[in-house]
C-alpha positions as CSV (number, residue, x, y, z in Angstrom):
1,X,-3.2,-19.2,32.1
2,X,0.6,-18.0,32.4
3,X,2.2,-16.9,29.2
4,X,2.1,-19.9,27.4
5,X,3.8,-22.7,30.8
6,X,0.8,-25.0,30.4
7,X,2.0,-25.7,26.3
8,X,4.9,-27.1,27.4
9,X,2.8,-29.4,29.5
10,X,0.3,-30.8,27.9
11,X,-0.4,-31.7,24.3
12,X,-2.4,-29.2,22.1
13,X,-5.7,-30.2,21.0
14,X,-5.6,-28.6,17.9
15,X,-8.7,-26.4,16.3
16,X,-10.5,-28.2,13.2
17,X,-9.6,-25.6,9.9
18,X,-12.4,-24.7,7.2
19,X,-10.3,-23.3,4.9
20,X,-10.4,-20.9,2.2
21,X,-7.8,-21.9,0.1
22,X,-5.0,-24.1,1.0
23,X,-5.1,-27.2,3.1
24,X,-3.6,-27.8,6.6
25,X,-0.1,-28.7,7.5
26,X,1.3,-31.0,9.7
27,X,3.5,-29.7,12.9
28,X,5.5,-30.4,15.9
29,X,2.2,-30.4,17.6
30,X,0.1,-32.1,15.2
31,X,-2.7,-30.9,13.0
32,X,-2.5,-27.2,12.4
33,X,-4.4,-25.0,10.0
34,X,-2.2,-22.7,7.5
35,X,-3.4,-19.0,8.6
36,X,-5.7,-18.1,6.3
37,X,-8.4,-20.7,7.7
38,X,-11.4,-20.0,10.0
39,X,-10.4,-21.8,13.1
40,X,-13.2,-23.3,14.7
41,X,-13.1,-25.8,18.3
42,X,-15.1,-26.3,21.2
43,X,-14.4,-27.2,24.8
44,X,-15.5,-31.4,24.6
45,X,-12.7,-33.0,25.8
46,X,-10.2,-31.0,27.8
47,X,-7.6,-32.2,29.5
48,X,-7.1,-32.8,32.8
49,X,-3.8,-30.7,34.4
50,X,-3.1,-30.5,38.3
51,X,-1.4,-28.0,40.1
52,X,-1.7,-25.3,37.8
53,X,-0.1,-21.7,39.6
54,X,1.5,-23.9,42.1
55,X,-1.5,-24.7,43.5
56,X,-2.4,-28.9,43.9
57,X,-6.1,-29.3,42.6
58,X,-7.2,-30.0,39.4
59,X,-8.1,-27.8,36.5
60,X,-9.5,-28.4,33.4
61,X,-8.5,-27.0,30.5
62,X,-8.6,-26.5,26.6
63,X,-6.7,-24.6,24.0
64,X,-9.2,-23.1,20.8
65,X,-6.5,-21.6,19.0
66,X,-3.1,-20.4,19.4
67,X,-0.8,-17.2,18.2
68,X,0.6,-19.7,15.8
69,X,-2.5,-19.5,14.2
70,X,-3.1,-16.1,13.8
71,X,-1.0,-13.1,12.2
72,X,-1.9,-10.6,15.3
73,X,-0.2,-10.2,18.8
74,X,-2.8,-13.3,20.4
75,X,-0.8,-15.8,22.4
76,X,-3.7,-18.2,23.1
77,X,-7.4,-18.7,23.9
78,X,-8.3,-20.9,26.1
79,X,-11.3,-22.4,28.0
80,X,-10.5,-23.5,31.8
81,X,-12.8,-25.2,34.9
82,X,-12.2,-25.7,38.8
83,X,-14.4,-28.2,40.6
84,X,-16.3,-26.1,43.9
85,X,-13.4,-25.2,46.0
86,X,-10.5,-25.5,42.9
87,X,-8.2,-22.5,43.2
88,X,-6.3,-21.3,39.9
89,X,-3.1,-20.0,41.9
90,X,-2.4,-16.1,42.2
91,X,0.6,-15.1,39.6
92,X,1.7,-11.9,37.6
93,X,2.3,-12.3,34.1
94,X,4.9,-9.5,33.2
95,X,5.1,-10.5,28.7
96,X,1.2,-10.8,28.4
97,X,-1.8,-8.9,29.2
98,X,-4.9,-11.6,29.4
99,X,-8.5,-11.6,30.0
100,X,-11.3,-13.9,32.1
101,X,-14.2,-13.6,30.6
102,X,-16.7,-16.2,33.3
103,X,-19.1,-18.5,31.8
104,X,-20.5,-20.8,34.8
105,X,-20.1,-20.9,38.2
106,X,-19.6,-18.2,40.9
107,X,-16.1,-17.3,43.0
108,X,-14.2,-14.8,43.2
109,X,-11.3,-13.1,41.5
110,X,-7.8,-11.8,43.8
111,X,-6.3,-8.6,41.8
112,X,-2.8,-7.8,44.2
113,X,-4.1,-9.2,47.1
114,X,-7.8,-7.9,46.9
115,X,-10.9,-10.3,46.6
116,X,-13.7,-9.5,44.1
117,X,-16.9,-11.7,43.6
118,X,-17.5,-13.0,40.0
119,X,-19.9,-14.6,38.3
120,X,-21.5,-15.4,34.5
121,X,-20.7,-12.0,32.8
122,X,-18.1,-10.7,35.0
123,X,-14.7,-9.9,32.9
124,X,-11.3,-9.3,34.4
125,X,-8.7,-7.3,32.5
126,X,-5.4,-8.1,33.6
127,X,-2.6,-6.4,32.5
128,X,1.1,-6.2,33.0
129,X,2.4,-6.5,36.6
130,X,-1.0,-7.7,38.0
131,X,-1.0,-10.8,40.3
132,X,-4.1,-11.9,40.1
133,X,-5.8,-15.7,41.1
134,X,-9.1,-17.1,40.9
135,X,-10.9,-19.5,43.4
136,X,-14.4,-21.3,43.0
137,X,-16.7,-20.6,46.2
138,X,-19.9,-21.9,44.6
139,X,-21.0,-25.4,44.6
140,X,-20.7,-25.8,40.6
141,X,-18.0,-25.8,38.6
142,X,-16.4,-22.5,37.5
143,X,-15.8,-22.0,33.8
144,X,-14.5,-19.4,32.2
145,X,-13.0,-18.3,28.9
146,X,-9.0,-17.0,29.0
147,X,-7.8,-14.4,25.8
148,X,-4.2,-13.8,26.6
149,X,-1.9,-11.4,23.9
150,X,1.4,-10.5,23.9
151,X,2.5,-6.9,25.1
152,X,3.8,-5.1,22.4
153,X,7.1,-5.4,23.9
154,X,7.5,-8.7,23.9
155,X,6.1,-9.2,20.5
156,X,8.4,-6.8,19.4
157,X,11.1,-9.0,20.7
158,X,9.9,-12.2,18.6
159,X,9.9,-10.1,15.7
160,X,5.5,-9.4,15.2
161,X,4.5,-6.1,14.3
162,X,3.3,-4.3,18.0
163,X,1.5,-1.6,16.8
164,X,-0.9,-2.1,13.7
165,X,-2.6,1.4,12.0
166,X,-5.2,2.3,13.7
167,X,-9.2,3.0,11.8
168,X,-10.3,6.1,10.9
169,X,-12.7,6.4,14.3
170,X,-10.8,4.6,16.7
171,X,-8.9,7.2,18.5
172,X,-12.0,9.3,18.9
173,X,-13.5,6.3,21.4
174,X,-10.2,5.2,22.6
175,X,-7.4,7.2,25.1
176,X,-4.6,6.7,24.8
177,X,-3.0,3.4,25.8
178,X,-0.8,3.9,28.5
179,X,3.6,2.7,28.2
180,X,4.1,0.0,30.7
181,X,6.3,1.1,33.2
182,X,8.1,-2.3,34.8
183,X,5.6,-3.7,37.2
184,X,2.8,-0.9,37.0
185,X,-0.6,-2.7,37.8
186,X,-2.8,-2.4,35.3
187,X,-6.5,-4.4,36.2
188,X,-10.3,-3.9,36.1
189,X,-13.4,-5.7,36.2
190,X,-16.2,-5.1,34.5
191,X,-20.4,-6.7,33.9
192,X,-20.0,-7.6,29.9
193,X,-23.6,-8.9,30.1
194,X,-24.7,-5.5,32.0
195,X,-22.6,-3.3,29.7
196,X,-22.3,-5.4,26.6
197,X,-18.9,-3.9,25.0
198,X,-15.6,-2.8,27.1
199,X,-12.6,-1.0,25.1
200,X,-9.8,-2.0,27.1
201,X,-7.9,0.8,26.6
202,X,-6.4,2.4,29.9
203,X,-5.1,-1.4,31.0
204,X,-4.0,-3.2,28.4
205,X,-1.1,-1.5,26.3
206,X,-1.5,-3.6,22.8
207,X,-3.8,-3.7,20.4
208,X,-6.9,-5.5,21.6
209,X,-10.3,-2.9,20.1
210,X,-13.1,-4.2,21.9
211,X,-14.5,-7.4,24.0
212,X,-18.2,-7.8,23.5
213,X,-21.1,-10.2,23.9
214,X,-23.6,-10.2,20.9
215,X,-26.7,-11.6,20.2
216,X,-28.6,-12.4,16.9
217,X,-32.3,-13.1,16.9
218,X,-34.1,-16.0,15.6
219,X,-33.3,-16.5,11.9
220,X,-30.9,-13.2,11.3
221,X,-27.3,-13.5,10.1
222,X,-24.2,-11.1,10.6
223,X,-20.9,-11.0,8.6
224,X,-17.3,-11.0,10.6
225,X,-14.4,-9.7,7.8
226,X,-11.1,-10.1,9.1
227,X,-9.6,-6.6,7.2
228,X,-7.4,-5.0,9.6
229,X,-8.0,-7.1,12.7
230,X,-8.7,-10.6,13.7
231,X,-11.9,-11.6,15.6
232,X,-12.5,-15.0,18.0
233,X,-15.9,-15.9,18.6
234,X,-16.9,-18.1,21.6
235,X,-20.8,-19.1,21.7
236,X,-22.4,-18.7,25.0
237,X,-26.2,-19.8,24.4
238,X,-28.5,-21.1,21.6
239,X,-27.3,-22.7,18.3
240,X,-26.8,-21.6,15.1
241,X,-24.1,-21.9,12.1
242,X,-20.8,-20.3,10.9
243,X,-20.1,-20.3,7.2
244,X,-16.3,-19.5,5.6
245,X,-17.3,-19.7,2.1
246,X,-16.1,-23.2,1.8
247,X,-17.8,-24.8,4.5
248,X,-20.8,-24.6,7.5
249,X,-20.2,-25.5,10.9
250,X,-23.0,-26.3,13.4
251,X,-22.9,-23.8,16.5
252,X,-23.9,-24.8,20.1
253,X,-23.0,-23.4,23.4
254,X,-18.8,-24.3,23.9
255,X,-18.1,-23.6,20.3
256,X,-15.4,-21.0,19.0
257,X,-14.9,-19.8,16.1
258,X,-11.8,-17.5,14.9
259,X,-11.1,-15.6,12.5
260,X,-7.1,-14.9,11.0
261,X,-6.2,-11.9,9.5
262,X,-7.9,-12.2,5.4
263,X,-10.7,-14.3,5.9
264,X,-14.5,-13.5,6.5
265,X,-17.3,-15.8,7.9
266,X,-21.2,-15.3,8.1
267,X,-23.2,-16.1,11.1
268,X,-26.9,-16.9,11.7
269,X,-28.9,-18.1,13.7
270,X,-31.4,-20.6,14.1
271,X,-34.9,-20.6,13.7
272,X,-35.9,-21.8,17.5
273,X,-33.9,-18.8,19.2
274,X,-31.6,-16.0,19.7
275,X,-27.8,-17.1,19.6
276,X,-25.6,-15.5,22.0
277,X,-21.5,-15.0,21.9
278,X,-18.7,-13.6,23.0
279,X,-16.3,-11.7,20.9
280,X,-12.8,-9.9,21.0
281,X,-11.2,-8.2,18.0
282,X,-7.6,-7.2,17.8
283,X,-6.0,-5.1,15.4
284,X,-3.6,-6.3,13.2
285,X,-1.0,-4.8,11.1
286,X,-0.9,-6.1,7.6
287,X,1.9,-8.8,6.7
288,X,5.0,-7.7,4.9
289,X,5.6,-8.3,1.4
290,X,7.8,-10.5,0.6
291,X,8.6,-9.3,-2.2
């Protein structure tokens, strides 16, 4: 979506928290989570929101957590349908670098003025300067999944930390990411379910690590420790369960889960078949002392 327009719209359905300490607060927008809660939503109930990019059919959409949420650079992530023929309008985003990652559905993708065919596995990096628009030219619905995070620029301006220490190894798999230079375009597209893990550096300037999809087999568990980055976790197929230490949640297909920075979560699957997800990890500098 556009750096954060639709919020001003539309009511936030806020995540459900399983938290590890403290309980959730009330806000402006309703029930939020204190940050050092597993975040977990799915994509029932969206709302309903025409004419979004200027253009007049309807889109679908849903926010599963917010930057409000989180300590790191994220400004949302969101899930978002068009009907066959539904356009999401072409626009640049010049604060916030974002990605499509497509679930359903096939169309295509306009990067500054060039069409590119998508479809279940295709992910678009957009960063700063690109116009880019999506249209629906299947006869399904076309869903996809929307990470959008703050350049470091502007979330030096609001006052986050933009860049966060780096690990030990990560400069020897990542170039370095490039200054934005005003409107510079900054896109590519890439198979996730072909090549299973993108870095993004070399088009996104901040400190998103990696965007990958994963799979566990029947039964097996994996651990997600939120250390020095945050992770968000949206389940693509099979069913399974997330557990924060203080509570299990039930996973199906539509179901993220996220991870703030200090908190850890254990995932398995179930015993009927392999669970598949999407993930993205972010770096994130540790919070200041207050003392």
């Amino acid at each position: 979506m556009s750096e954060g327009a639709l919020t001003d719209a539309v009511p936030i359905p806020a995540p459900v928290a399983v938290s590890r300490r403290h309980a959730a607060t009330s806000s402006p927008h309703g029930f939020l989570p204190p940050r050092d809660a597993v975040l977990v939503a799915d994509v029932s109930g969206p709302a309903d929101i025409h004419g979004v990019h200027g253009t007049t059919g309807l889109t679908r959409w849903k926010c599963l957590a917010t930057g409000t949420d989180l300590y790191g650079t994220w400004e949302a992530i969101e899930w978002a349908s068009v009907p066959p023929g539904g356009v999401s309008g072409e626009h640049r985003h010049t604060r916030t670098e974002e990605i499509y990652f497509v679930l359903r559905g096939t169309g295509e993708i306009v990067l500054d003025g060039t069409a590119h065919a998508i479809r279940p596995g295709s992910l678009v990096l957009t960063g700063l300067g690109t116009v880019h628009g999506l249209r629906n030219t299947g006869d399904t619905d076309l869903d996809w999944l929307v990470v959008e995070m703050r350049s470091p620029e502007f979330a030096a301006a609001l006052g986050a930390p933009a860049d966060p220490p780096a690990r030990a190894d990560e400069h020897r798999h990542s170039p370095p990411r490039p200054q934005p230079k005003g409107t510079e375009v900054h896109a590519r597209l890439h198979d996730l379910r072909a090549e299973r893990s993108v870095d993004p550096s070399g088009v996104f300037t901040g400190p998103l690590r990696r965007v990958s999809m994963e799979t566990l087999d029947p039964g097996a568990t994996t651990e997600l420790r939120a250390q020095d980055s945050e992770h968000t976790v949206f389940v693509l197929s099979g069913t399974g369960w997330a557990d924060s230490g203080s509570g299990t949640v039930e996973l199906s297909p539509g179901t993220a889960v996220t991870l703030p920075l200090g908190t850890v979560a254990r995932f398995g699957a179930g015993r009927s078949g392999t669970l598949e997800y999407f993930r993205a990890e972010l770096a994130v500098a540790p919070p200041a002392d207050p003392r």
